[in-house]
C-alpha positions as CSV (number, residue, x, y, z in Angstrom):
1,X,0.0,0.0,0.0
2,X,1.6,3.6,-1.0
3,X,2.1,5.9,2.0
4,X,0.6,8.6,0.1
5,X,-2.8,7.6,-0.3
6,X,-4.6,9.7,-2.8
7,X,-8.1,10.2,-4.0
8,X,-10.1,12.9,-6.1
9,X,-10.8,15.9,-5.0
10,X,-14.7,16.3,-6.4
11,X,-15.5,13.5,-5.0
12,X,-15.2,15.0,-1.2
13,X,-15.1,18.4,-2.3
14,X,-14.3,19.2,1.5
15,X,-11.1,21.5,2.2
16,X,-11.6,22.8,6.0
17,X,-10.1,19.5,7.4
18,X,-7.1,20.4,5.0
19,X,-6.9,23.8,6.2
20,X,-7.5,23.3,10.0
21,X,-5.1,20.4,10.1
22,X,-2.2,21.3,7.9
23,X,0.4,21.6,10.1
24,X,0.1,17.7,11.4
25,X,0.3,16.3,7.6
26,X,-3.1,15.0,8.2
27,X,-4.1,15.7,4.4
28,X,-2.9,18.0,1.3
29,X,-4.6,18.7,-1.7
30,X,-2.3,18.7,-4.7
31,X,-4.4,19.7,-8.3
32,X,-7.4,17.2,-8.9
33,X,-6.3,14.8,-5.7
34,X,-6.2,15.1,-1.7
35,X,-3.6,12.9,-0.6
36,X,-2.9,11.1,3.0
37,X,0.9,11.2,4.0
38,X,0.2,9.5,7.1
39,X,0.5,12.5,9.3
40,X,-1.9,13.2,12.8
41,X,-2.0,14.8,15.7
42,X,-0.5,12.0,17.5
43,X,1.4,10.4,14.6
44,X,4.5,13.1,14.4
45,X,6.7,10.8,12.9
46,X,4.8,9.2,10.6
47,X,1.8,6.5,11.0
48,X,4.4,3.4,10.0
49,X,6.9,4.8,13.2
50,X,3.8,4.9,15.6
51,X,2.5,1.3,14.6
52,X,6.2,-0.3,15.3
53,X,6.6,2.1,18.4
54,X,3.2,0.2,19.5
55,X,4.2,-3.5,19.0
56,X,8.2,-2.3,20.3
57,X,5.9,-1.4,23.6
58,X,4.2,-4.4,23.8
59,X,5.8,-7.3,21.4
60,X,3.1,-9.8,22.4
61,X,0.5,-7.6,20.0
62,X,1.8,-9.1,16.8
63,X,0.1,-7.4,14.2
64,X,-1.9,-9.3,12.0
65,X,-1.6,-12.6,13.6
66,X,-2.7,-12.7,17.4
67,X,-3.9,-9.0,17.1
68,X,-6.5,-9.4,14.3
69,X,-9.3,-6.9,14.5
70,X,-9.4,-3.6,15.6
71,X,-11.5,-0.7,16.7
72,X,-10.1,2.9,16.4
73,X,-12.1,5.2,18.4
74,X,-12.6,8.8,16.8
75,X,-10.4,8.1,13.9
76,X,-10.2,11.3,11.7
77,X,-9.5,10.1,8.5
78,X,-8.4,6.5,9.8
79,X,-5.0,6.4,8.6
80,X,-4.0,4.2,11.4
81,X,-6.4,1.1,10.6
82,X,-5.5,2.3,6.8
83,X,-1.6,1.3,7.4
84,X,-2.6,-1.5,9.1
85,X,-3.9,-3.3,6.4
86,X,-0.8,-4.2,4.7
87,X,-0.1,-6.2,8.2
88,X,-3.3,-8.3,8.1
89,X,-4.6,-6.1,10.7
90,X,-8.6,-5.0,9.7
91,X,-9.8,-2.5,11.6
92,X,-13.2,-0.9,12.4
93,X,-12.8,3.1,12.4
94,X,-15.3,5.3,13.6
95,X,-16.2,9.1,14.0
96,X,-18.9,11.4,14.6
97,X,-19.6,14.0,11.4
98,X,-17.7,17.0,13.2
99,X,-16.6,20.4,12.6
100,X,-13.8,18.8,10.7
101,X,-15.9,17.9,7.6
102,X,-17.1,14.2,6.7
103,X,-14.0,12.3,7.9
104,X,-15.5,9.0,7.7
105,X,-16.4,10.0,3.8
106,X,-12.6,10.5,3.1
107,X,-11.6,7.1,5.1
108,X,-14.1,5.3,2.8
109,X,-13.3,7.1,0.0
110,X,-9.5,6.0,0.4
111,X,-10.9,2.4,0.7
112,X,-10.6,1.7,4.5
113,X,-13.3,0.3,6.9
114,X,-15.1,2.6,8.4
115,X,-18.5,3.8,9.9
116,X,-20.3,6.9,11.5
117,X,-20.7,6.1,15.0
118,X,-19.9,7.9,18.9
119,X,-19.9,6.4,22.5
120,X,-23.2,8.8,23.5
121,X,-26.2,7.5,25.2
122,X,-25.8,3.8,23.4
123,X,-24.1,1.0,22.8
124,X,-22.2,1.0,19.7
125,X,-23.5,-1.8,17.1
126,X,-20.9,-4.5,18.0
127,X,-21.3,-7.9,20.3
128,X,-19.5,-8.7,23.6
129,X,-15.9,-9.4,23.6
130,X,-15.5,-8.7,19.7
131,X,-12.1,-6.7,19.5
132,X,-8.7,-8.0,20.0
133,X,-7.5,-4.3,20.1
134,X,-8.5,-1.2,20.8
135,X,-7.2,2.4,20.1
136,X,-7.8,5.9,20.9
137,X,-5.4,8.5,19.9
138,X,-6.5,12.2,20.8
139,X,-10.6,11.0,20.3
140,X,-11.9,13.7,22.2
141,X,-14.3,10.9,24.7
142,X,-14.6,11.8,28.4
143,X,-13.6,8.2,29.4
144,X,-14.5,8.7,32.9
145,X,-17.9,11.1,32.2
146,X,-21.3,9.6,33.7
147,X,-19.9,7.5,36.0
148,X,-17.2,5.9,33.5
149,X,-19.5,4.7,31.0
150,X,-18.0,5.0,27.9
151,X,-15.0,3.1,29.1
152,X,-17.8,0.6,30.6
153,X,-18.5,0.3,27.1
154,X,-15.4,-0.2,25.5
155,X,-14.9,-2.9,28.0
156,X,-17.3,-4.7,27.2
157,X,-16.7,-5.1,23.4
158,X,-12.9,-5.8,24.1
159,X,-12.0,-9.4,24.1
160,X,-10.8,-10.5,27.8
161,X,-7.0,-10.2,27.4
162,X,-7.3,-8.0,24.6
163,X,-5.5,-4.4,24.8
164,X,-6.4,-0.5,25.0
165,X,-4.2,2.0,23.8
166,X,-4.5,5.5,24.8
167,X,-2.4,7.9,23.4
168,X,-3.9,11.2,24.7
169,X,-2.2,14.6,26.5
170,X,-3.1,12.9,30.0
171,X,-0.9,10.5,29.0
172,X,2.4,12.9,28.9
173,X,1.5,16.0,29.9
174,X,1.5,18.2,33.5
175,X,-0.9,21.0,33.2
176,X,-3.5,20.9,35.7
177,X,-6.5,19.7,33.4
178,X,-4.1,16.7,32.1
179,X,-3.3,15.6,35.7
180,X,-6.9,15.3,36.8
181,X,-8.2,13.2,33.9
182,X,-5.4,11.1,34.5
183,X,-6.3,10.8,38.2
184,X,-9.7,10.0,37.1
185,X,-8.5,7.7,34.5
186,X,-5.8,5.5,36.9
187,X,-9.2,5.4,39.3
188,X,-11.5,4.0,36.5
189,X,-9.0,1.5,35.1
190,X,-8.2,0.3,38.2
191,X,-11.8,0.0,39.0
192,X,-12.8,-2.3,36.4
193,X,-8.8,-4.7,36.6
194,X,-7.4,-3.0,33.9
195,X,-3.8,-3.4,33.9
196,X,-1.2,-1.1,32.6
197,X,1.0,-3.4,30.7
198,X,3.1,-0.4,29.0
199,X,3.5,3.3,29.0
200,X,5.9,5.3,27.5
201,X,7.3,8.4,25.5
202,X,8.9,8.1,22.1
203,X,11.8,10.6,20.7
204,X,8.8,13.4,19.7
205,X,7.5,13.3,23.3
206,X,4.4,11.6,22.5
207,X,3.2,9.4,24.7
208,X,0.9,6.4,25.4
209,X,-0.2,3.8,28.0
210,X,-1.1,0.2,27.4
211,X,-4.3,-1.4,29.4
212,X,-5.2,-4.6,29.6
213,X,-8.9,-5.9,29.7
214,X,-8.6,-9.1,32.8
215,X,-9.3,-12.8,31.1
216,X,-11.9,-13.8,34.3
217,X,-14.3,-12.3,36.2
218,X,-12.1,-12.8,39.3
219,X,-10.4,-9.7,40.0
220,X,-13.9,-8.1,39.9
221,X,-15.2,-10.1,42.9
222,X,-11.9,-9.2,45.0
223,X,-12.1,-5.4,44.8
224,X,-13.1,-3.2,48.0
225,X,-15.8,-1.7,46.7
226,X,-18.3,-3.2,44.2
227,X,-18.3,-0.3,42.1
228,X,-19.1,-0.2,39.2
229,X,-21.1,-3.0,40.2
230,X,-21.2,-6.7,38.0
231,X,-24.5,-6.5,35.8
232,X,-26.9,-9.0,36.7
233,X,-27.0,-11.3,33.2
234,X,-30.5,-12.0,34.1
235,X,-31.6,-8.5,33.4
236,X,-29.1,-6.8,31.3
237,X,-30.4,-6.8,27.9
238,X,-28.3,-9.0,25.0
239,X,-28.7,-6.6,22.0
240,X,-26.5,-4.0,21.2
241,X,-29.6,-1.8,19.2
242,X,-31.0,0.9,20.6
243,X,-29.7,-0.2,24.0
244,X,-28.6,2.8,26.9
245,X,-25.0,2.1,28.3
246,X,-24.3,-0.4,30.8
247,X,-23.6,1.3,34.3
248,X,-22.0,-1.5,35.2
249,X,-18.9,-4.5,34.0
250,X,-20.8,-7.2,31.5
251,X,-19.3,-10.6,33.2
252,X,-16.2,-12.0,31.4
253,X,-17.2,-15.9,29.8
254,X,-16.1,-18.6,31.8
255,X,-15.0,-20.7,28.5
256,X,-12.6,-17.7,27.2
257,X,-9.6,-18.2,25.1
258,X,-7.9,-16.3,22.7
259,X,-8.6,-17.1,19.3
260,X,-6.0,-19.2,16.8
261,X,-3.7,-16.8,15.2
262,X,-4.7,-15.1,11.6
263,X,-5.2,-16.9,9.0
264,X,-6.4,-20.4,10.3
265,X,-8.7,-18.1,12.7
266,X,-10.7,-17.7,9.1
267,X,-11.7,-21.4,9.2
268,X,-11.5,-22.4,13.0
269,X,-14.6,-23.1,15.2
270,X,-15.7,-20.1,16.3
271,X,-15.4,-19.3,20.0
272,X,-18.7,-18.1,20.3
273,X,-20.4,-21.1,18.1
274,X,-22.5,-23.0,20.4
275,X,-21.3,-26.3,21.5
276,X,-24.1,-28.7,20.0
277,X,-21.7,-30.6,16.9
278,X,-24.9,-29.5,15.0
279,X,-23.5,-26.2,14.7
280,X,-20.1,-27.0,14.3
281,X,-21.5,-29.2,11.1
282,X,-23.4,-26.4,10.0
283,X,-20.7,-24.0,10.3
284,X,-18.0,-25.5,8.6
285,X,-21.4,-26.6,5.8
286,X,-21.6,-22.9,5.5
287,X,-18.0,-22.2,4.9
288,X,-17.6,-24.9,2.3
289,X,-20.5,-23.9,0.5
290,X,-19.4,-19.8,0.6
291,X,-16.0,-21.0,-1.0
292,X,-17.3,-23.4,-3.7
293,X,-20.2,-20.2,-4.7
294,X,-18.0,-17.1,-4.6
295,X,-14.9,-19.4,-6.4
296,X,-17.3,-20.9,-9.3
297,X,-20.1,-18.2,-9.9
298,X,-19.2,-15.4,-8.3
299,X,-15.8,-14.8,-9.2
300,X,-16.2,-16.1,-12.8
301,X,-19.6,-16.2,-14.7
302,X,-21.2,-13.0,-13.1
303,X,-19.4,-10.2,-14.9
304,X,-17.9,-8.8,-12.2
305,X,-14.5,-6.7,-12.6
306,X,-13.2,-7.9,-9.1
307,X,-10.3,-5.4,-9.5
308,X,-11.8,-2.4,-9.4
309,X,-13.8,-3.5,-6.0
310,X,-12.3,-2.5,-3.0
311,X,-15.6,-1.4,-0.2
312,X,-18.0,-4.9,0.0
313,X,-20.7,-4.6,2.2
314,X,-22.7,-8.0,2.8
315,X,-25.9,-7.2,3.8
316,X,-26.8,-10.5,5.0
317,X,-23.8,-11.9,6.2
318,X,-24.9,-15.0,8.2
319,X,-21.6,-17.0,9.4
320,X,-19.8,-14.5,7.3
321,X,-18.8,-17.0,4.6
322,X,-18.9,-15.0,1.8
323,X,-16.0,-12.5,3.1
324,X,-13.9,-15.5,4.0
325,X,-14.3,-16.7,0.6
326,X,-13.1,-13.2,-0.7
327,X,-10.0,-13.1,1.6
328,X,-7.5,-13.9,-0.7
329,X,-8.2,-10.6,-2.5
330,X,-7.4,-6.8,-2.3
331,X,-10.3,-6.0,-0.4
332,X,-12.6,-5.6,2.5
333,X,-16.2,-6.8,3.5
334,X,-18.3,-4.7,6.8
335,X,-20.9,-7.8,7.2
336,X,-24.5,-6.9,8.4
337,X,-26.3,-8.9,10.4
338,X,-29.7,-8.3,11.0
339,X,-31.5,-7.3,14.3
340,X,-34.5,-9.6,13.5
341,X,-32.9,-12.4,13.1
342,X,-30.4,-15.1,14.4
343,X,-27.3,-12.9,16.0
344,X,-24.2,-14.5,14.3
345,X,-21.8,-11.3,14.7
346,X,-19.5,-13.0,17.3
347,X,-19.0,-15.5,15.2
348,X,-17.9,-13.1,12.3
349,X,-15.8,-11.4,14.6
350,X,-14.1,-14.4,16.0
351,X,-13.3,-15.7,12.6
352,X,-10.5,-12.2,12.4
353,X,-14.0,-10.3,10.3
354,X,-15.5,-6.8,11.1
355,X,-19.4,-6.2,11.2
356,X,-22.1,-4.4,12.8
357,X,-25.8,-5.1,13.6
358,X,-28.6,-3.1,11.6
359,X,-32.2,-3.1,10.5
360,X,-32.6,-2.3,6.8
361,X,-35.9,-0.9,7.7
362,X,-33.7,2.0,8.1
363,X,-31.2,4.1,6.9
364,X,-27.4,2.6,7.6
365,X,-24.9,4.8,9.3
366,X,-22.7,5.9,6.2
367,X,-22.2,8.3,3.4
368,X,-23.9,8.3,0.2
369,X,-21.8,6.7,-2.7
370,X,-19.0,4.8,-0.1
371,X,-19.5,1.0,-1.5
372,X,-18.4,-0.6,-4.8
373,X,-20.1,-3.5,-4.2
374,X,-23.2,-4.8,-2.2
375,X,-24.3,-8.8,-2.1
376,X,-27.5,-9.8,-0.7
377,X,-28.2,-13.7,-0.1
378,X,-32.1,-14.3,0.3
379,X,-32.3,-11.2,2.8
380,X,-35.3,-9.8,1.3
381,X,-37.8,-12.3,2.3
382,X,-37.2,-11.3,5.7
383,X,-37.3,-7.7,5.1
384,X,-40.4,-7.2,3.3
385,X,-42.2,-8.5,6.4
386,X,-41.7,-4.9,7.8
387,X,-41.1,-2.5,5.3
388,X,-41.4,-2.3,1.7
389,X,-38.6,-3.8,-0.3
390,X,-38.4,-0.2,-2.4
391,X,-37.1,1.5,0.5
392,X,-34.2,-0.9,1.0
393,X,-33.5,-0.5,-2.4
394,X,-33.6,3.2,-2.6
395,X,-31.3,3.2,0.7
396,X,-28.9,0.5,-1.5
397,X,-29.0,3.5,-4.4
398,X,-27.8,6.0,-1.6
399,X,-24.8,3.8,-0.5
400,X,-23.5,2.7,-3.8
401,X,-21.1,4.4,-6.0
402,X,-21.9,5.3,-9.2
403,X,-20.0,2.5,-10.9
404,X,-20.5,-0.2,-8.5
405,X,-22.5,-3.1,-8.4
406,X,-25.4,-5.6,-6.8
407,X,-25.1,-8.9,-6.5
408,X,-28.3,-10.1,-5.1
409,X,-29.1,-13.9,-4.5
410,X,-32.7,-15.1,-4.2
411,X,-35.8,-16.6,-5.4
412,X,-37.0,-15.7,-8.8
413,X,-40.1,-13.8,-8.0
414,X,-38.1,-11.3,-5.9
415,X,-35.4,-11.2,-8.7
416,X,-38.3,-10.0,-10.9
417,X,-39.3,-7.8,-8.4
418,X,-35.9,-5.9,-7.5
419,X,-34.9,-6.5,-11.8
420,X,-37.8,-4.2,-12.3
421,X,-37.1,-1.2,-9.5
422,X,-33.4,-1.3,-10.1
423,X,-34.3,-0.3,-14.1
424,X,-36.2,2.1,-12.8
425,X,-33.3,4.1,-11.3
426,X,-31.5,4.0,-14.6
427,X,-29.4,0.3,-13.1
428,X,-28.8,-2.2,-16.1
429,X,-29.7,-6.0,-14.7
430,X,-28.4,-9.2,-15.7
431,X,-30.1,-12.7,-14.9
432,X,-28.2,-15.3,-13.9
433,X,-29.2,-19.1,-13.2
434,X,-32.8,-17.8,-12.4
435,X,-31.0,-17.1,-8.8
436,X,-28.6,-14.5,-9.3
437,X,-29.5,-10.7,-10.3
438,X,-26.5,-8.6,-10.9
439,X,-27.6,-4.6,-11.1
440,X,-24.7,-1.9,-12.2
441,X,-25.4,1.7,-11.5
442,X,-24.6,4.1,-13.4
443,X,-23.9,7.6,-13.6
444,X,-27.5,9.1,-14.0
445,X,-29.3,11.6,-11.9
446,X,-33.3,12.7,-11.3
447,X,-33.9,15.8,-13.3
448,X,-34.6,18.8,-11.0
449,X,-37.2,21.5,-11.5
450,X,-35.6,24.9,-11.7
């Protein structure tokens, strides 16, 4: 991957980030192109110094094989997971739309996982235990505000042993304000058993500090004070949608180990699977049957040009089969899994994939024109139960680029269904095996009344 990462201008026509941040090589434009050196607030010497600096600090990371996945918390334009990538390191990135322009737009627009997202009132859209890693440089969250729970929540989606960098001005600096957050922080991590494993300053006087998330719930039952307290697992609620913060620490599995190192994590049982050997059947059913579709239909006799396809979203993603099958090539898939339905999204995230939960009943939490390609496997049938299948579609339209393309799996009367609303919006449609309906946007645009 270059280190200059470079994309056209017109299509984020956005040049405040460029301006606010040009002193920390964040982003330059140069004639028809903005281009990502690798610079940040916290990356002074580059991006590529700050990752080694990270794994010098704590060896037992080893990026890309027992550190897999990755969420970076307010990640500007996400330059950190971006580098990553080339070290089999996939990382979810996530921001709020700020004052800074659409940041999330440019990191999808430079073809690296990401989504809008902030630790608010909510939890964010990810399981229990999903993240082997997770980083925060500079992201503006008030860790310890009401009562500490956004770090409640970023504990509870990091896998037990699994690490949280802060690299923040608490970290390595003495002004007053910096000393008391990190009074409050040393309180809050020690309150929940985090443990600093590292902390340190490199030779631009940046600093960070390591934590590490316990790998059983036993530290929690020896502290003086039971505060914040254990939640009850009778009454704490499972999903992750629409669902306040936890006030209190989500109890660590008893069965815990660390997943297989990347790649045969791809292919292992899944942690989370249940135990019944019916699902480990099914499972590895699944898996087979994702490699034989995607290696003799998909990547041959649909049309598609599989090299100019870099942002996948599956909106259906099940097991997450159909990104394992892809793995072998230059791209990434953000797998959906439905609210409504059976909640598989440990699973994906145990096999080393990224995903989130959503209802396609509603709008999904990205910018228009951000995905190259969308698949679908028999989601439809489901949907239409709720809402009408034009609004997905319509919603599809929004996310897609101009360019990209639909691959949609499913029963012939819904093929005939979607064949005739994707014309409609201009989309040429190709049949294939009565199963598979490939739609290609194109370039056109609704007249507007003047």
């Amino acid at each position: 991957m270059p280190l200059d990462f470079w994309i056209w201008f017109d299509n984020v026509p956005h040049l405040k980030l460029v301006e606010y941040k040009k002193e920390q090589n964040w982003v330059k434009r140069s004639g028809n192109y903005l281009l990502f050196p690798g610079g940040g607030t916290q990356f002074k010497e580059g991006v590529d110094h700050y990752i080694q600096y990270i794994e010098k600090n704590l060896p037992k990371i080893g990026w890309g094989k027992r550190t897999r996945v990755i969420l970076d918390v307010g990640c500007g334009v996400a330059s950190f997971g971006g580098y990553l990538l080339d070290k089999n390191v996939i990382t979810m990135s996530f921001a709020p739309k700020d004052e800074h322009e659409a940041q999330i737009q440019f990191a999808l627009e430079r073809g690296i996982p990401a989504t809008l997202s902030v630790i608010g009132t909510q939890r964010l859209t990810f399981p229990d235990n999903a993240f082997d890693l997770i980083h925060c440089a500079r992201c503006r969250v008030h860790w310890d505000g009401y009562g500490g729970k956004p770090l409640l929540e970023l504990n509870r989606v990091l896998r037990p042993g699994g690490v949280f960098i802060w690299s923040a001005t608490p970290v390595y600096r003495d002004d007053e304000r910096d000393k008391k957050v990190w009074k409050a922080m040393v309180a809050l991590t020690e309150s929940i058993c985090w443990k600093v494993v590292a902390k340190s300053f490199d030779s631009s006087g940046i600093g960070l500090v390591i934590y590490e998330k316990p790998v059983s719930s036993s530290c929690y039952k020896s502290r003086k004070e039971n505060i914040p307290p254990l939640c009850d697992e009778n009454t704490r609620p499972k999903t992750s949608w629409y669902t306040p913060l936890d006030g209190c620490i989500s109890a660590i599995p008893i069965t815990n180990t660390w997943p297989t190192p990347w790649p045969q994590r791809l292919n292992s049982k899944p942690l989370s699977l249940s135990t019944d050997p019916e699902a480990e059947r099914v499972f590895h059913e699944d898996t087979k049957h994702w490699s034989e579709l995607v290696t003799n239909v998909y990547i041959g006799s649909l049309g598609v040009n599989w090299s100019n396809v870099r942002n996948v979203m599956d909106m259906n993603a099940g097991y997450g089969g159909f990104a394992a099958a892809l793995s072998d090539l230059p791209l990434w898939v953000m797998n959906i899994v439905s609210v409504n339905g059976p909640d598989t999204l440990p699973v994906i995230f145990d096999r080393g994939l990224i995903g989130i939960y959503h209802d396609w009943c509603e709008s999904l939490n990205t910018y228009p024109r951000t995905y190259d390609l969308l698949h679908s496997s028999f989601l439809f049938g489901n949907v239409t139960h709720r809402c009408d299948v034009l609004d997905v579609v319509v919603e599809m339209d929004r996310i897609l680029r101009p360019g990209g393309v639909v691959i949609v799996e499913d029963n012939i009367q819904m093929l005939n269904k979607l064949k005739h609303i994707f014309r409609s919006l201009h989309w040429s449609t190709s049949l294939h095996r009565q199963r598979f309906l490939v739609g290609r946007k194109g370039f056109w645009r609704p007249e507007t009344k003047r």
